[in-house]
Steps between C-alpha positions, in 0.01 A plus 500: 500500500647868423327718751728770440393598188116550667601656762705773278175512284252555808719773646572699110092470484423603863779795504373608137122496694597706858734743270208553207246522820611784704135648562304146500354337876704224645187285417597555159847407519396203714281422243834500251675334728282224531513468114895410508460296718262284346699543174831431662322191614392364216805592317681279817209199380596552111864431602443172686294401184729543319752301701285211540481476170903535407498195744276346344619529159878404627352146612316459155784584330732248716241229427505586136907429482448185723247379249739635149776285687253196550418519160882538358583211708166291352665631127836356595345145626290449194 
């Protein structure tokens, strides 16, 4: 998981809100800052998606060269 890039895009949005807000209520801003951190969350859930599946796809692709060397070795008996 690479939190760090999240985190650095929840705190560019949420500075980018408070400096682009300087009249607005706090209920606004807490409003915003509720926002990031939904979307840092779900950015967070994207990334272990996305891990899951490069796992995934390294055991597939491990199975697949088990099975090309079962079948070279099947070529070489017959």
């Amino acid at each position: 998981m690479v939190p760090g890039i999240a985190d650095k895009g929840a705190l560019i949005v949420l500075n980018s809100v408070i400096i682009n807000s300087n009249a607005r209520t706090n209920t606004h801003i807490d409003l915003l800052i509720i926002i990031v951190i939904i979307g840092r969350r779900r950015i967070l859930e994207e990334y272990e998606h996305i891990e899951q599946n490069e796992k995934r796809f390294a055991k597939e692709r491990e199975n697949l060269i088990k099975l090309n060397s079962l079948s070279v070795q099947a070529k070489e008996i017959t």
